[in-house]
N, C-alpha and C positions, 0 to 999 in steps of 0.2 A: 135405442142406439142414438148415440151423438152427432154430431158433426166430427169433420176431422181433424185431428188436431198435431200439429208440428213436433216430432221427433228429432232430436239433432244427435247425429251419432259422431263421436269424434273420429277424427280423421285416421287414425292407425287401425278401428276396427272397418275405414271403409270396403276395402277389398275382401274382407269375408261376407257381405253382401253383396257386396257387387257378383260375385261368384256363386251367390244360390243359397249362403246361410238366415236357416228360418228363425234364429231363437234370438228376442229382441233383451240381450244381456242387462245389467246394470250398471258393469261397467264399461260396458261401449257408452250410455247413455250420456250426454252432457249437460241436457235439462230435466233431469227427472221430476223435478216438480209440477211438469204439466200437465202430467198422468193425472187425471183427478177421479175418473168413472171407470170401473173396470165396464168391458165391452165395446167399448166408444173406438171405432175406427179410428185407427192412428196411419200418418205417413211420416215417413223416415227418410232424412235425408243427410247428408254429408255436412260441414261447418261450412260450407258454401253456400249451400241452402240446394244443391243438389238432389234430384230425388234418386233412390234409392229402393222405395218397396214400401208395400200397403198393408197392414193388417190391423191387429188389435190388441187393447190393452191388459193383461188379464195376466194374475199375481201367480205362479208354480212358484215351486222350490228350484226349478228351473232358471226362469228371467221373468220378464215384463210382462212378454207377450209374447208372438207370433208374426213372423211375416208371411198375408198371405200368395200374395203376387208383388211377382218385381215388374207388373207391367201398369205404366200409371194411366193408364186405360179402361185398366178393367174394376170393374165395381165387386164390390164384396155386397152382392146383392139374396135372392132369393136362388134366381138361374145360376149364380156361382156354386152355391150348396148342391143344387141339382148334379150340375155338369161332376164337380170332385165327388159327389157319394155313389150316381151312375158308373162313373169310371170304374171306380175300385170293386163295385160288384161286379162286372164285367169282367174284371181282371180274377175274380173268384170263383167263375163256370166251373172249370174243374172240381175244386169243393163243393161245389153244389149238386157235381152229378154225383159226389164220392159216396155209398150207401153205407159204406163201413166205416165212414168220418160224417158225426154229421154235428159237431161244435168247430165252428174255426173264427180266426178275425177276418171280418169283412172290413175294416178300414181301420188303418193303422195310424194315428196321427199325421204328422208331419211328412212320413213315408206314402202317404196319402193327398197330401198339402193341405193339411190343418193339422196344426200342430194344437195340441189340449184337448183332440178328442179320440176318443175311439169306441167300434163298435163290433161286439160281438154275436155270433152267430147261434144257439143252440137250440137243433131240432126243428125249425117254425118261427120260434121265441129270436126278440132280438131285445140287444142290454147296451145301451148307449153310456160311456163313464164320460163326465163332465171334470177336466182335471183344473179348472180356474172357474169365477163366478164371472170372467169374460166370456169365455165360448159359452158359458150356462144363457146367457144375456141372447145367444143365437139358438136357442133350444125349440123354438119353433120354425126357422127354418131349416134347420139339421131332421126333426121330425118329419115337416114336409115332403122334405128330399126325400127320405128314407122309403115313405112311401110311397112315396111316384116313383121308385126304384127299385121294388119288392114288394111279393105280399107277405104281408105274416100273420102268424095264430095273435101273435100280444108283440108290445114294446115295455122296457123294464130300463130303469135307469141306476145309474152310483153317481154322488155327487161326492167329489173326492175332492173338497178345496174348502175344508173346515180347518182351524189354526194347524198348520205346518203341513198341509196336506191330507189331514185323515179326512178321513168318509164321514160323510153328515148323515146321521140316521135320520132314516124316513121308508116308508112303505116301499118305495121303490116302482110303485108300479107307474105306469104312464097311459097306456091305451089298449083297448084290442082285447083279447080274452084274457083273463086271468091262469094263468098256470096251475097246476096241481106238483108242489115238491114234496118230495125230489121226483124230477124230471129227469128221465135216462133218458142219456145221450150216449152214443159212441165214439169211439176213437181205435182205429185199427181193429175191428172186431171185438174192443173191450166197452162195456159197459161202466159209464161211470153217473151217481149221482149228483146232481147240479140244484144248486136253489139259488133262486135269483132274486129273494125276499127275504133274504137273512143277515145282514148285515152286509161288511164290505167283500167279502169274499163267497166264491161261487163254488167253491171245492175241489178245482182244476187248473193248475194254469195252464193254459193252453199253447205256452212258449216252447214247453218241454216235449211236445207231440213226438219229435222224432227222434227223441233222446233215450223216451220210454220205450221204444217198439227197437230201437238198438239192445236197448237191455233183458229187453225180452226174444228178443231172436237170435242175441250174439252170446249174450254173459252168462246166463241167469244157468241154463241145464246144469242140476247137479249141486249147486253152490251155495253157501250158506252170504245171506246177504245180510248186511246193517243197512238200513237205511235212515240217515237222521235228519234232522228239522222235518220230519217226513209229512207235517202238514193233516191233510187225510190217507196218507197212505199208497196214492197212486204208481209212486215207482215200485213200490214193495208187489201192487195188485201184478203189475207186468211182470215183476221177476216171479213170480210164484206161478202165472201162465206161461211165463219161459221153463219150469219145471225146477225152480229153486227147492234148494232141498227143504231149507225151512228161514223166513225173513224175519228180522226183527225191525219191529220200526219203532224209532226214539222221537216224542214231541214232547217241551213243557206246556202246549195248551193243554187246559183238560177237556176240552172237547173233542180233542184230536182221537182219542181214545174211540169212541163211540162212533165218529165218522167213516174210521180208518177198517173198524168191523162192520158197516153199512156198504163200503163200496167192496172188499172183499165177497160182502154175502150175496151182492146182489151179479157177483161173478161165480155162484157156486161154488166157490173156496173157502174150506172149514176154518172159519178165525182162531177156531179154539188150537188149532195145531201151530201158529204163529204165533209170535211175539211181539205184543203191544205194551209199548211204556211210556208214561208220561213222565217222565225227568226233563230236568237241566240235561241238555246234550254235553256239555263239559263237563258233566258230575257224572254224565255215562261215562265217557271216553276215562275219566279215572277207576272208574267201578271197574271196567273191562281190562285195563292193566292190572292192577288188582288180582282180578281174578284167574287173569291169561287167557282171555276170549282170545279167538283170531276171527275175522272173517275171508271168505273168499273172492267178494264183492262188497265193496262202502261206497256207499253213495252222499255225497258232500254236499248238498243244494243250500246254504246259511241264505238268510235275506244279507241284503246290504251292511243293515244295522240292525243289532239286538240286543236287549237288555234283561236279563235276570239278577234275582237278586243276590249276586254272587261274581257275575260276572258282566263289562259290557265290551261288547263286538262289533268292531268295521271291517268292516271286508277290505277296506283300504289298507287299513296298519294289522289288522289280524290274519290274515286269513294263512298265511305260511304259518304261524305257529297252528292253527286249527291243524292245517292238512297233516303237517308231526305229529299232534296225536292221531288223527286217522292212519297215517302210514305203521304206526308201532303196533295198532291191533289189525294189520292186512298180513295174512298170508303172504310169505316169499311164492311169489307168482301169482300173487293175487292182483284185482284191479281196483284202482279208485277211483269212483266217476265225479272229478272234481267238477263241479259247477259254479257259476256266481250268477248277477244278472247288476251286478254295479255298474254303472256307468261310469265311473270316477278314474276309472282305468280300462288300459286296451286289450287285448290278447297277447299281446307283447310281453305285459308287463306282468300278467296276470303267471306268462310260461317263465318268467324271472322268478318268480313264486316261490309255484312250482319245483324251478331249478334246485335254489336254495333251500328249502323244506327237505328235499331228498337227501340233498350235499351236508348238511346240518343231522339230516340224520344217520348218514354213512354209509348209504342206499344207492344203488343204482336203480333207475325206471328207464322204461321204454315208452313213447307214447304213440298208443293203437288208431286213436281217429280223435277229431273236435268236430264240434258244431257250434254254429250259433243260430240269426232269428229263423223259423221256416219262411217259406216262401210268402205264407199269407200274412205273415207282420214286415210288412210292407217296410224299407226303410230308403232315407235321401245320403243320397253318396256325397251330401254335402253337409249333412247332421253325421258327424262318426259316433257319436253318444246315443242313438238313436239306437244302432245296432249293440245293444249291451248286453247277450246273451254271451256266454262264453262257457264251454262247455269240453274238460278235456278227458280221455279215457286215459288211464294213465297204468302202465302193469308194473307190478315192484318185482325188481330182479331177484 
């Protein structure tokens, strides 16, 4: 780490720091060119020469950086790591005594006050994501902390700030025992398999905790489910413990296939009586008009952005036409668990969607419940992009 170095934010973006905002933009910035090290402590101040707030330099598809403290006091030291990663476990007791949950986030970036990092929980095991090669540059005092804040079996890491954001391959591991995967863990009484040495992905996200156990306790009895981009399978595992009459889950990974019968099997539920398929999600949704599927429950979770080769997807400009096709194969009285996790837009905007999707397609809906982040992804009511889980139940008339 560096010495620190002068940030000059211009003047229109000063009152969104003055007020608590952590993400050090681009174009707030007035002298970018001083940024030279990622990690290297930065201060921010107004075109006055104002101070404003302390953090560091470090490349997201986000901004810059981070601001850690708006107080020009306090040091971005060793004891600062301490004091923000004690806090947030503390603030996780509940999860910790929970026996029937035992994967959750223990510290949420920026909703934590550090913004670029996060840390999660499973079984013993803990898995730090580094989202810039700034916070990477504090990986020994993030480590530290961690353990003078917790014991654990192992520590496992994601280094997620290779060109444009991808995951940098590598072992993953960091310290402590080595794991045996897949590692079950639970969530609400459900067993799910987790590897934490497999590339960028762990087999769960663990945003949707209260979405799946909605769907399993409220929707699922009786009902025949789609569920797509379905990943390994997780909301299909719930609807089928909620007593789904039979689930089909749609991914174009081909691995999804294999994982999606691994976390089923290891729930005691016969894969061979569901339906796993690897397509193009949009090559389904035509196959199933086609043919005149309906379901009785569709499950909508797309990533932000997605690319086949046939089709490409943002959730920003796409996602109302997506939900038209899902609404044309739902049951009159069926439900669609529309999801996103884009930040690019609010709930607001997202139930404008929505609106339009139905009204376009001559559809009346009702909408039954939303969610977004749970309790343990911590977020800053002064980051609103922070919270980008958005999640609506929606019934077609």
């Amino acid at each position: 780490m560096s010495g620190k170095t002068i940030v000059k934010i211009r003047n229109k973006y000063r009152t969104d720091y003055k007020s608590g905002y952590p993400l050090i933009t681009k174009e707030a910035i007035l002298n970018v060119e001083v940024l030279k090290t990622e990690g290297e402590i930065i201060h921010i101040v107004d075109e006055q020469g104002q101070f404003l707030g302390k953090g560091y330099h470090g490349l997201q598809n986000k901004g810059y950086g981070w601001v850690l403290s708006f107080n020009k006091n306090e040091e971005i030291d060793q004891s600062f790591f301490e004091e923000k990663i004690a806090a947030a476990v503390s603030l996780r007791k509940q999860f910790y005594e929970n026996t029937e949950t035992t994967a959750f986030r223990v510290f949420n970036g920026e909703g934590d006050g550090i913004g670029g990092l996060t840390i999660d929980y499973f079984a013993g095991y803990y898995l730090v994501t580094w989202y810039s090669k700034g916070i990477y540059s504090f990986k020994d005092e993030v480590i530290h902390a961690l353990e003078k804040a917790v014991s654990y079996k192992g520590i496992y890491e994601k280094k997620r700030f290779a060109d444009t954001g991808q995951y940098v391959e590598d072992d993953d591991f960091v310290k402590g025992e080595r794991g045996e995967f897949p590692m079950i863990v639970k969530e609400n009484g459900v067993n799910f398999a987790i590897y934490l040495n497999d590339g960028a992905m762990t087999g769960v996200f663990l945003d949707q905790r209260e979405v799946r156990k909605a769907i399993r306790d409220r929707y699922s009895d009786g009902k025949t489910v789609l569920n797509t981009f379905s990943y390994t399978g997780a909301f299909s595992v719930f609807a089928a413990l909620g007593g789904a009459a039979k689930t089909t889950s749609v991914d174009l990974a081909n691995r999804s296939k294999a994982k999606t019968i691994e976390q089923f099997s290891i729930n005691d539920i016969d894969f061979e009586a569901q339906d796993i398929i690897v397509d193009d999600v949009f090559q389904y949704f035509k196959y199933a008009v086609r043919k005149q599927l309906a379901f009785d429950l569709v499950i909508l979770d797309p990533p932000s952005f997605a690319r086949s080769k046939k089709v490409t997807f943002s959730a920003a400009k796409d996602y109302k036409n997506l939900l038209k096709e899902a609404i044309a194969i739902t049951e009159n009285g069926g439900v669609i668990v529309a999801s996103t996790n884009s930040n690019a837009f609010g709930m607001k905007k997202f139930k404008g969607f929505i609106n339009s999707a139905f009204k376009e397609s001559g559809t009346n809906y009702q909408i039954l419940e939303e969610f977004s982040l749970p309790e343990d992804f911590r977020t800053s009511k002064d980051f609103k992009e922070g919270n980008y889980l958005k999640v609506v139940f929606i019934r077609k008339a």
